[in-house]
C-alpha positions as a Markdown table, in Angstrom:
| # | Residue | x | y | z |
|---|---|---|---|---|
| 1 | Unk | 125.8 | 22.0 | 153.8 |
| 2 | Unk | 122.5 | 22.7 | 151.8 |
| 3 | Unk | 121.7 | 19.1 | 152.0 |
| 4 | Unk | 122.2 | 18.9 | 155.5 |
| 5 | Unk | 119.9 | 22.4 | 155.9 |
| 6 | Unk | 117.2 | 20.9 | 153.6 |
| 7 | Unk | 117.0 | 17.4 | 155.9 |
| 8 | Unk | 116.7 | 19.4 | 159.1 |
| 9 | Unk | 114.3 | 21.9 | 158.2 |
| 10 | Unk | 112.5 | 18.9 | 156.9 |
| 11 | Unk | 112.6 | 17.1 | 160.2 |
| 12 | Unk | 111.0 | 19.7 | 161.6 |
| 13 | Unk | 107.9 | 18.3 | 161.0 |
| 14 | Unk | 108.4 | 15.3 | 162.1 |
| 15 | Unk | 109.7 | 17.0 | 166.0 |
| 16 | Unk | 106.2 | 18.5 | 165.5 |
| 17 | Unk | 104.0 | 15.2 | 165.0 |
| 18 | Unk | 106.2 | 13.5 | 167.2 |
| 19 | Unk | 105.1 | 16.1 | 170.0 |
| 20 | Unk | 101.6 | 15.5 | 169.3 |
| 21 | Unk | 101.7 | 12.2 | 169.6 |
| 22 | Unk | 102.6 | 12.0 | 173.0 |
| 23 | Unk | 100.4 | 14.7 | 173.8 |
| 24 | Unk | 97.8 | 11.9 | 172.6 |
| 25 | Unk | 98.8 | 9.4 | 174.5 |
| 26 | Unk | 98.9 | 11.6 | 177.2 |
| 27 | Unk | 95.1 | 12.2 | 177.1 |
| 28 | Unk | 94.5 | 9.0 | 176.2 |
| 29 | Unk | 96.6 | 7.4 | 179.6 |
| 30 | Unk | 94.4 | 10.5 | 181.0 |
| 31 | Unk | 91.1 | 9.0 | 179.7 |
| 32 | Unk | 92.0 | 5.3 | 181.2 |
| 33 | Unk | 92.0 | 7.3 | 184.6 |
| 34 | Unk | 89.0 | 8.9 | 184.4 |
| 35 | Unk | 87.5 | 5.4 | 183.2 |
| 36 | Unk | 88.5 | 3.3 | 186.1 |
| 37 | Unk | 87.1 | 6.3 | 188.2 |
| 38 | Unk | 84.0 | 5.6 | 186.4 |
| 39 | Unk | 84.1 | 2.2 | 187.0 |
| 40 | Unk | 84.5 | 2.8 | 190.5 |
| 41 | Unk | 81.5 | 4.9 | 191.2 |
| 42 | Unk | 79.3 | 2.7 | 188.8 |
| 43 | Unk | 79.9 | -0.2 | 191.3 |
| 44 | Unk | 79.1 | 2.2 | 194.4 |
| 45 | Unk | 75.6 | 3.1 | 192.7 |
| 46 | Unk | 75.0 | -0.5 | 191.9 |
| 47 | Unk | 76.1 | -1.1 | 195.4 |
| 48 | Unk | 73.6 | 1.3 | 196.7 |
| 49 | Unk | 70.8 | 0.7 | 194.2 |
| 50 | Unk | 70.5 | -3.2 | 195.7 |
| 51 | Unk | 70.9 | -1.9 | 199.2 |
| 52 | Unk | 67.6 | 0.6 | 197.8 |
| 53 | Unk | 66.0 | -2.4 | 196.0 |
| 54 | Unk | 66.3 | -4.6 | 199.4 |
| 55 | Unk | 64.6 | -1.5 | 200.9 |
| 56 | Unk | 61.9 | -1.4 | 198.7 |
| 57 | Unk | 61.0 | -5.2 | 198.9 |
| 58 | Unk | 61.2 | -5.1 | 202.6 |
| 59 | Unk | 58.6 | -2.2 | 202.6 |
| 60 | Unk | 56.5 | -3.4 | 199.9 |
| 61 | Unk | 56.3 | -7.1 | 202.1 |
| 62 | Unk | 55.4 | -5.5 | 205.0 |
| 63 | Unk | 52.7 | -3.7 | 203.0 |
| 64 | Unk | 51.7 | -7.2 | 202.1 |
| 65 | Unk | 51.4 | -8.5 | 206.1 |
| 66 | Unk | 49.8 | -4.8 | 206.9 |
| 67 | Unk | 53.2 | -4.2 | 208.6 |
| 68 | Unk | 53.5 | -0.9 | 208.9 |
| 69 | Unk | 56.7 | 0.3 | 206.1 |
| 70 | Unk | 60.0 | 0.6 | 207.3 |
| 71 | Unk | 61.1 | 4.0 | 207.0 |
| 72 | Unk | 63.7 | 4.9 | 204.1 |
| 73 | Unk | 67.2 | 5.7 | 205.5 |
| 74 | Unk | 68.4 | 9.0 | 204.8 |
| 75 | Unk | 71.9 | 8.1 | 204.9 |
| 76 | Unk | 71.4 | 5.9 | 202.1 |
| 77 | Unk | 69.3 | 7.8 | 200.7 |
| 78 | Unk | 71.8 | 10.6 | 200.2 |
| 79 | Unk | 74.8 | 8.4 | 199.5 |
| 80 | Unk | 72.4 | 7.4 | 196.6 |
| 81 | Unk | 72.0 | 10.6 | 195.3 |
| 82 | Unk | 75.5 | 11.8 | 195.8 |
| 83 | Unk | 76.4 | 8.9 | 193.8 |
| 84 | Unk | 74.2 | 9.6 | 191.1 |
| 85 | Unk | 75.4 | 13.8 | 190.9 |
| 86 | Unk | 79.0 | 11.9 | 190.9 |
| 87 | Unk | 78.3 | 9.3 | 187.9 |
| 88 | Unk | 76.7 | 12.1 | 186.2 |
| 89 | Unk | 80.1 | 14.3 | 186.3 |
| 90 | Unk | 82.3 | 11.8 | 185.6 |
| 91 | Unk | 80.2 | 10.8 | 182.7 |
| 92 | Unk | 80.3 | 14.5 | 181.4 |
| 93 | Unk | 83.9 | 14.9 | 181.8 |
| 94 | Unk | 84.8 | 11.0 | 180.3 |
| 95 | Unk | 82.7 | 12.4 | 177.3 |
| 96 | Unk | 84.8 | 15.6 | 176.9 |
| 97 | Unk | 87.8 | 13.7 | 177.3 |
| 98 | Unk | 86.5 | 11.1 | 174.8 |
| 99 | Unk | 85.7 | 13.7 | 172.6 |
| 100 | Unk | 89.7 | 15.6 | 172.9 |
| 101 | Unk | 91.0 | 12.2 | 172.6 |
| 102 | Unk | 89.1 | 11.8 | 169.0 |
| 103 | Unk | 90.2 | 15.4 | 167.8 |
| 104 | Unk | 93.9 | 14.4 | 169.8 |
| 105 | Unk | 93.4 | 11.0 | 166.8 |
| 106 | Unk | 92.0 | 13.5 | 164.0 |
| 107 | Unk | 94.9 | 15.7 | 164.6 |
| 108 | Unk | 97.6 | 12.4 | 164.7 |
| 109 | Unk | 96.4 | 11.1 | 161.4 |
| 110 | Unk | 96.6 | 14.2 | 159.9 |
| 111 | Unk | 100.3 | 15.0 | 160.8 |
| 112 | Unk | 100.8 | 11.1 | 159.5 |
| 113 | Unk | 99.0 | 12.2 | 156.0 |
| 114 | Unk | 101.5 | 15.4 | 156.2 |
| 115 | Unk | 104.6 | 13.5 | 157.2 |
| 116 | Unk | 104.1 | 11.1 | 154.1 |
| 117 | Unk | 103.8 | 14.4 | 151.8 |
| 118 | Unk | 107.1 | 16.3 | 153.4 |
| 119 | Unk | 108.8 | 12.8 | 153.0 |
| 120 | Unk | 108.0 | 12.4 | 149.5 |
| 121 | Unk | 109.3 | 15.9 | 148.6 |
| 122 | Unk | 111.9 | 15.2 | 150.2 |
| 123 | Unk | 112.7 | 11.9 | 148.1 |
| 124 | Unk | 111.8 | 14.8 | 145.2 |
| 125 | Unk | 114.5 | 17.3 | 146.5 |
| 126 | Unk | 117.0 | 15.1 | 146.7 |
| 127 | Unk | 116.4 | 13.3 | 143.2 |
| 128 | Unk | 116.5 | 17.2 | 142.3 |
| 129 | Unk | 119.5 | 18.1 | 144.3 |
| 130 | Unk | 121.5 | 15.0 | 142.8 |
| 131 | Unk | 120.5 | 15.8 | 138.9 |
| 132 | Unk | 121.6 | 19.7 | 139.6 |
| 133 | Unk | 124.9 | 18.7 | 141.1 |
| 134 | Unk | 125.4 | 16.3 | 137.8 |
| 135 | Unk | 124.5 | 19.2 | 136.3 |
| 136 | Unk | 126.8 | 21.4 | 137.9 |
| 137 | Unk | 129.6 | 19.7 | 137.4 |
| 138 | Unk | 128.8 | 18.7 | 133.8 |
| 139 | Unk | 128.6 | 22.5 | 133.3 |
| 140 | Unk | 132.2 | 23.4 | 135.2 |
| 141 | Unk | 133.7 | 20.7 | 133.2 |
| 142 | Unk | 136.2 | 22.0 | 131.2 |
| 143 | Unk | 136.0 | 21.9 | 127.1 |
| 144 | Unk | 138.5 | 19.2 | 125.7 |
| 145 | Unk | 141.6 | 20.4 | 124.4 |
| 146 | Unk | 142.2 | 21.6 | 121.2 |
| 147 | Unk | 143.7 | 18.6 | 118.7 |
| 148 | Unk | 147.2 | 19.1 | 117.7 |
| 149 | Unk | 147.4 | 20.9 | 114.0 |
| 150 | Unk | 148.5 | 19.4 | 110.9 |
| 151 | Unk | 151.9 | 19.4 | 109.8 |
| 152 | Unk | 152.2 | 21.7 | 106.8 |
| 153 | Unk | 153.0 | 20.5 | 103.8 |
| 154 | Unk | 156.4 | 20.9 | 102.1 |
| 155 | Unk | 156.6 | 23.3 | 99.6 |
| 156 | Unk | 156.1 | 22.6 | 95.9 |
| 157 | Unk | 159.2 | 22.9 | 93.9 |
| 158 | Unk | 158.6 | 25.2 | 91.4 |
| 159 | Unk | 159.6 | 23.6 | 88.3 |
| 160 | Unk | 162.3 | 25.7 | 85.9 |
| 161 | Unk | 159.9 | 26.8 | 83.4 |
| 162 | Unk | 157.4 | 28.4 | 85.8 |
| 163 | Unk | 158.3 | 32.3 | 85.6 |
| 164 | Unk | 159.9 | 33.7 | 89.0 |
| 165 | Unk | 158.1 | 34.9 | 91.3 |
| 166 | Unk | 159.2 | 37.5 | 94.2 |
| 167 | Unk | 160.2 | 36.3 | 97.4 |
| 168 | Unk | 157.7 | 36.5 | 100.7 |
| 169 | Unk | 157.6 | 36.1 | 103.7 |
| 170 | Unk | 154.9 | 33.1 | 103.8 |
| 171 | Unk | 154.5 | 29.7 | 105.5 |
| 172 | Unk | 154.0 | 26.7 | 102.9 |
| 173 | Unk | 150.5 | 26.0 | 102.2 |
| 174 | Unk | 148.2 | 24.0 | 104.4 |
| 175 | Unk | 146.5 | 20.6 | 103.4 |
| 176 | Unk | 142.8 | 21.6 | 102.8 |
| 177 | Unk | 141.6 | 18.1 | 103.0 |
| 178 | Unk | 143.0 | 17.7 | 106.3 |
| 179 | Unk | 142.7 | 21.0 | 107.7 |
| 180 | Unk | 138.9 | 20.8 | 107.0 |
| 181 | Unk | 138.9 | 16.8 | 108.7 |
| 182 | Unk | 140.1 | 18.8 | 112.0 |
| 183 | Unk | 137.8 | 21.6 | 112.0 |
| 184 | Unk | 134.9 | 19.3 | 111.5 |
| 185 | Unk | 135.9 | 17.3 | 113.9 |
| 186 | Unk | 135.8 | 20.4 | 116.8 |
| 187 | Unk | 132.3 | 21.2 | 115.3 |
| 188 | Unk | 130.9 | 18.3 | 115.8 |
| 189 | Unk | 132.6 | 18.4 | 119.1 |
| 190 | Unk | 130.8 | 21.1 | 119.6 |
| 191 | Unk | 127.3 | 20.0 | 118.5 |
| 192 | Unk | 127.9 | 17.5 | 120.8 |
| 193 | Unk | 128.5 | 19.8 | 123.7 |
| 194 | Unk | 125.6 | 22.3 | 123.2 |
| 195 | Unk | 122.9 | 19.1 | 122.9 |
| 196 | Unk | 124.0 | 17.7 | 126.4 |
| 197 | Unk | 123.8 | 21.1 | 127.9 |
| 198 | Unk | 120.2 | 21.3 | 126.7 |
| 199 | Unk | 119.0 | 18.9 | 127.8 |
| 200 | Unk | 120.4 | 19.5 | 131.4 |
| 201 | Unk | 118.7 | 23.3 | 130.6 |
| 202 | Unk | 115.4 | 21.6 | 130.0 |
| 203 | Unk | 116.2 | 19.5 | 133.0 |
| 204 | Unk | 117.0 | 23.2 | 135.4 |
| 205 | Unk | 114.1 | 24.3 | 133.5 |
| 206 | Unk | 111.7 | 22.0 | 135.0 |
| 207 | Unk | 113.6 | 22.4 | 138.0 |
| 208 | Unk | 112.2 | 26.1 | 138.3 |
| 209 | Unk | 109.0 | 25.5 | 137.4 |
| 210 | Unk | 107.8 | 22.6 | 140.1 |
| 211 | Unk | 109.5 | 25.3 | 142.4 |
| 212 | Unk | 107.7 | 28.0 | 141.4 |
| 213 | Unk | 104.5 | 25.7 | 141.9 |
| 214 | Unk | 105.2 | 24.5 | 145.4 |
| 215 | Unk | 105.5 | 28.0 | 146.0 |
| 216 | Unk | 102.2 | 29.1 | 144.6 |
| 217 | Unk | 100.8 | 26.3 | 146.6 |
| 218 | Unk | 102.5 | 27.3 | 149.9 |
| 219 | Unk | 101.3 | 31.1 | 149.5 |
| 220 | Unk | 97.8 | 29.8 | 149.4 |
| 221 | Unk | 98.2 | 26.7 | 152.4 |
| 222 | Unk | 96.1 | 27.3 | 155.7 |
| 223 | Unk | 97.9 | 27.4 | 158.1 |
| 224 | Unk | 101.1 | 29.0 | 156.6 |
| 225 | Unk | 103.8 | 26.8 | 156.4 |
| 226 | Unk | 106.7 | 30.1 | 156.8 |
| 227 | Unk | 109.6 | 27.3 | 157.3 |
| 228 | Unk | 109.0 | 25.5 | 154.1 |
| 229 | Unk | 108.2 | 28.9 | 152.0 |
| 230 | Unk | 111.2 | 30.2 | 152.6 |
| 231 | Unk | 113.0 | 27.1 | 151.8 |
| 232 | Unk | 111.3 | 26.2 | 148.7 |
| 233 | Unk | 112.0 | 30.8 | 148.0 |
| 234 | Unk | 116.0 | 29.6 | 148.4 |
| 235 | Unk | 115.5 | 26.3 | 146.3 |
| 236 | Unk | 113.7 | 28.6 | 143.5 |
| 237 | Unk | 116.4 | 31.6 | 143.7 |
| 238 | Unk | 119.7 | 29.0 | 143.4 |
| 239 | Unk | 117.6 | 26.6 | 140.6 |
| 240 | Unk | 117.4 | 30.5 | 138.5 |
| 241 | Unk | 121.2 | 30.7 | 139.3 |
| 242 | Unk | 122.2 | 28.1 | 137.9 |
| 243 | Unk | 119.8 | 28.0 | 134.8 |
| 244 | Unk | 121.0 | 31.6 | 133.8 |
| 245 | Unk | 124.7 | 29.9 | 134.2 |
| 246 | Unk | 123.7 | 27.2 | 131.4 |
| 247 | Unk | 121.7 | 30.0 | 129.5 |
| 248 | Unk | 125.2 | 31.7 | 129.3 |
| 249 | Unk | 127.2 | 28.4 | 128.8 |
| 250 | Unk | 124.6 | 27.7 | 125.6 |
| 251 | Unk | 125.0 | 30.8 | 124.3 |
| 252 | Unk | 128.8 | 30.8 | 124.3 |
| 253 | Unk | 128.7 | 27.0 | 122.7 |
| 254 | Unk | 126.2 | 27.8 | 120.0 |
| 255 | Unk | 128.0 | 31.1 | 119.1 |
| 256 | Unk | 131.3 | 29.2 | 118.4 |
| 257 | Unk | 129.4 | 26.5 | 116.9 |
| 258 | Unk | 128.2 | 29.3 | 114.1 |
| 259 | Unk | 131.4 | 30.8 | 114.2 |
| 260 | Unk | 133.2 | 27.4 | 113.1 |
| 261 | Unk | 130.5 | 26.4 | 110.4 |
| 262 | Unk | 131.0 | 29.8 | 108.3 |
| 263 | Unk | 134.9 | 29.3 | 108.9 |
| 264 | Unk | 134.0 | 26.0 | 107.7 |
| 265 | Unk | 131.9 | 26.9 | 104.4 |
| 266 | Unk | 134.7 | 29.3 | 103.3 |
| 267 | Unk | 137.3 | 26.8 | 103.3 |
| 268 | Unk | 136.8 | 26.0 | 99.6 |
| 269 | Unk | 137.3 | 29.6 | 98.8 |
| 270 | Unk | 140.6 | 29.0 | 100.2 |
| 271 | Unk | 141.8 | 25.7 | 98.7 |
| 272 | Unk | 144.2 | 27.5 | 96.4 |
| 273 | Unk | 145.2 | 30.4 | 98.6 |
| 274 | Unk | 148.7 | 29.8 | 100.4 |
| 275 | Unk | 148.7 | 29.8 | 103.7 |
| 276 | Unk | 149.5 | 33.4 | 105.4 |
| 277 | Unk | 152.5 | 33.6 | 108.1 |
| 278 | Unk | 150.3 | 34.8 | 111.0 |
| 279 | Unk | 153.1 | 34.8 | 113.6 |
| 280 | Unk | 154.2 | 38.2 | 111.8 |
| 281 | Unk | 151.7 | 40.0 | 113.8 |
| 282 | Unk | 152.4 | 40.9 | 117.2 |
| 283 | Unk | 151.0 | 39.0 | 119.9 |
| 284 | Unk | 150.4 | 35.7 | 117.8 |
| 285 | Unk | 153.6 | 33.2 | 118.9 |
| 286 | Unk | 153.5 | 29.8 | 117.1 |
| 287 | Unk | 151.2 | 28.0 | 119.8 |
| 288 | Unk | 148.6 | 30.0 | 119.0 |
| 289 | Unk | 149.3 | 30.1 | 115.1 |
| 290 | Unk | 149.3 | 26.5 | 115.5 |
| 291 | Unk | 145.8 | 26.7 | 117.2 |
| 292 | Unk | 144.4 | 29.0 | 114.9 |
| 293 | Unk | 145.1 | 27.0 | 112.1 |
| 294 | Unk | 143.7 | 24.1 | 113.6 |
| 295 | Unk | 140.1 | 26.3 | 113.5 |
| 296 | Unk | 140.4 | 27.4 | 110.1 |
| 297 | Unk | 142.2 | 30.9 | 110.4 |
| 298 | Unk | 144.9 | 30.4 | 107.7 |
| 299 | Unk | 145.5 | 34.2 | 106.4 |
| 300 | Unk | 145.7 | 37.8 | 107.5 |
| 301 | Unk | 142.4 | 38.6 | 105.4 |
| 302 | Unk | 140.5 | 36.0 | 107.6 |
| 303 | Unk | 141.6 | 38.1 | 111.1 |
| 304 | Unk | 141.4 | 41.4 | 109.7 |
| 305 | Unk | 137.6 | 40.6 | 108.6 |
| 306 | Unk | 136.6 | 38.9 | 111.8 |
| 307 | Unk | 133.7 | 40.6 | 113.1 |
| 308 | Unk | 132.2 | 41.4 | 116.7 |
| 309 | Unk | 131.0 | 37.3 | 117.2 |
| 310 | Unk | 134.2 | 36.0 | 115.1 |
| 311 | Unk | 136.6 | 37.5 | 117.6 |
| 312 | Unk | 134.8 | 36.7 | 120.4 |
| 313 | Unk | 134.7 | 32.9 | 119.7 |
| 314 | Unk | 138.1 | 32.4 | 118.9 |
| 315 | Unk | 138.7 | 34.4 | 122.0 |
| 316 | Unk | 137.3 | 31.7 | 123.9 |
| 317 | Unk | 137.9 | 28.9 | 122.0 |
| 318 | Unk | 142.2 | 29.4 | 122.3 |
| 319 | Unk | 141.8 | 31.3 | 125.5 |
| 320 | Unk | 143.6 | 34.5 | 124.5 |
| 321 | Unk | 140.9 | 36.7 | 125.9 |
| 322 | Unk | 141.2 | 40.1 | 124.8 |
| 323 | Unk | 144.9 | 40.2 | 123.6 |
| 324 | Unk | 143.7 | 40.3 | 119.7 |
| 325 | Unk | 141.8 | 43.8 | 120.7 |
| 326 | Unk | 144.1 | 44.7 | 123.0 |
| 327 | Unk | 147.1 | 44.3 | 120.3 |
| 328 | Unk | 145.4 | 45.4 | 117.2 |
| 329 | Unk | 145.2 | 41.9 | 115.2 |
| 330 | Unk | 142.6 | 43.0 | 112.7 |
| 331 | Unk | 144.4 | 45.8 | 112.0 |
| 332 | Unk | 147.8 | 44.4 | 111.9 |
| 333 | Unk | 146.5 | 41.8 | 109.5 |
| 334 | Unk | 145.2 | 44.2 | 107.2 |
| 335 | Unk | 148.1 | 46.3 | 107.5 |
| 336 | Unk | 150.1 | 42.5 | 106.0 |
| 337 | Unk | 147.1 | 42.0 | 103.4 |
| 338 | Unk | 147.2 | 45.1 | 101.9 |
| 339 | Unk | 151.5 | 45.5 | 102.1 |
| 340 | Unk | 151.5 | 41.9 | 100.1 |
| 341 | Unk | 148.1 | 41.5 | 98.5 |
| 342 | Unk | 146.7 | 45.2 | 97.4 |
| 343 | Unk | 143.6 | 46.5 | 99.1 |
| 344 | Unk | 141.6 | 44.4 | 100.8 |
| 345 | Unk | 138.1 | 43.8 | 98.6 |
C-alpha cells in the first residue's frame, strides 16, 4: 500500500507537466492563428501599396506631360492606413504571443528536467524500498533452533577399592569435549547472525541519512514542493523505525553472543565437576534442562550466579521469558548448592 502511495504521489508531477504541455500547445495552435491573420493583412497592405505605387507613377507621368496630377483617392488612402494601424497590432500581439509561447517552452523543458529528477528518485525509492523489505524480513526471521543436546555419558563404575561415597541425587557427568563442540557451534551461529544484521544497520543507516538530506534540500527548494516534503518526512520517520528495531535486534544478538563466550571460557573450570540435576528446581522440566545444557549451564552454581545480562540471554535464547525470576531459579539453585556442596564461594 506504501508502494502504491509513493507511485501516485509521484505521478503527480507528471499530471502537472502533462497539463502544461497542452497549455503550450494551446498557445502555440493560438499563435498559428494569429500568424495566418498576419499573413492576411500583409497581403492587403501589399495589395494596397501597388494600388499606391500605380498612383504615384500615374501622377508623377502626368507631371512628366504637364498633365495636371490625378488627385490621391481618399478611400485608398484610408484603407492604406487602416491597414498599416492593423499590421502594426497584429504584429504587437504575434510578438506577445511569441514571447508566452517561449516562456510556455521555458516552462515545458523545465518540468521535462524535473520529471527526469522525480523519476530517478523514484528508481532510488524503490531500490530503497526493496533492500528495507529484505531487510525487514531478514530481521523478523526467526533464530534457528536450538541443536539437540548430547547424550550424557554413562556413569563410571566406581571400581571396589575407591572408598564409598554418599549417595546424590545427580545426573551422570556431561562430555566436556562435546558439550563445548555444541556451544561453539551456537556462538558462531551467533557471530554469524549479528554481522548480517550490521550490515543491513549500515544499510538502514544510510537509508536515514539520504532522507534526512532530501529533506534539507526540500526545506530550502523555491517553490515549496509540500507533497514531496511530507512524503520524504513519512520515508524518514518509518526508515528511524525500523533502524531502532535492528539497534534493538543487535543489541539482543551481541548480548547473548557475550553471554555464551564467558559460559564458554569457564568450561575448563568445569571439566571435572559432575554435572548438577537441574530439573530439581521448580520450573525447569527436562526440555529445558536439555536446552540449558546444550548452552553450557551444567550445575546449580552456574544459575544461582547468573547475573542481570546472564538471565536475560538465556531468557531469550530458550524462550522461558521471565519464569526463572518469576520462580526463584537463582535462589533455588543456591538453596541445592549449598544443601550438597557447602556455601557457595
Amino acid at each position: 500500500m506504501s508502494s502504491l502511495l509513493w507511485l501516485l504521489l509521484y505521478l503527480a508531477p507528471l499530471l502537472g507537466l502533462t497539463a502544461a504541455l497542452f497549455a503550450w500547445f494551446g498557445w502555440q495552435w493560438r499563435g498559428s492563428d494569429m500568424q495566418k491573420r498576419i499573413d492576411e493583412l500583409a497581403a492587403q497592405i501589399d495589395t494596397a501599396q501597388a494600388a499606391l505605387r500605380q498612383a504615384e507613377t500615374d501622377r508623377a507621368t502626368a507631371l512628366a506631360a504637364n498633365a495636371p496630377p490625378a488627385p490621391q483617392d481618399p478611400a485608398v488612402a484610408a484603407e492604406l492606413q487602416s491597414l498599416r494601424g492593423d499590421l502594426k497590432s497584429a504584429q504587437s500581439e504575434a510578438r506577445l504571443h511569441q514571447d508566452q509561447a517561449t516562456k510556455a517552452n521555458e516552462a515545458a523543458q523545465a518540468l521535462e528536467t524535473e520529471m527526469a529528477r522525480l523519476l530517478a528518485d523514484l528508481e532510488h525509492l524503490r531500490a530503497a524500498h526493496t533492500s528495507a523489505q529484505v531487510e525487514l524480513e531478514n530481521l523478523r526471521s526467526p533464530a534457528p533452533a536450538p541443536a539437540p543436546a548430547p547424550a550424557p555419558a554413562p556413569a563410571a563404575v566406581e571400581t571396589a577399592e575407591a572408598p564409598a561415597k554418599p549417595k546424590r541425587k545427580r545426573s551422570t557427568p556431561a562430555k566436556p569435549k562435546a558439550a563445548t563442540s555444541t556451544l561453539r557451534e551456537k556462538v558462531t551461529v551467533l557471530e554469524g547472525q549479528l554481522s548480517t544484521h550490521q550490515t543491513g544497520l549500515a544499510t538502514l543507516t544510510q537509508e536515514r541519512d539520504d532522507w534526512q538530506r532530501r529533506i534539507t534540500k526540500l526545506e530550502g527548494q523555491t517553490p515549496a514542493d509540500p507533497a514531496g516534503l511530507g512524503l520524504a518526512r513519512r520515508s524518514l520517520a518509518d526508515s528511524e523505525k525500523r533502524l531502532a528495531i535492528a539497534t534493538a535486534e543487535i543489541e539482543r544478538l551481541r548480548l547473548q553472543t557475550q553471554v555464551l563466550r564467558r559460559v564458554e571460557e569457564g568450561e575448563s573450570a568445569l571439566l571435572t565437576v559432575p554435572d548438577d540435576d537441574l530439573t530439581q528446581i521448580k520450573g525447569i522440566k527436562k526440555i529445558i534442562s536439555e536446552q540449558l545444557r546444550a548452552h553450557g549451564i551444567r550445575t546449580w552454581r552456574q544459575i544461582a550466579q547468573w547475573n542481570e545480562d546472564e538471565q536475560r540471554a538465556f531468557s531469550e535464547l530458550l524462550a522461558f521469558k521471565n519464569r526463572a525470576t518469576r520462580e526463584q531459579w537463582q535462589q533455588q539453585a543456591r538453596a541445592l548448592h549449598e544443601a550438597a556442596h557447602g556455601p557457595l564461594s
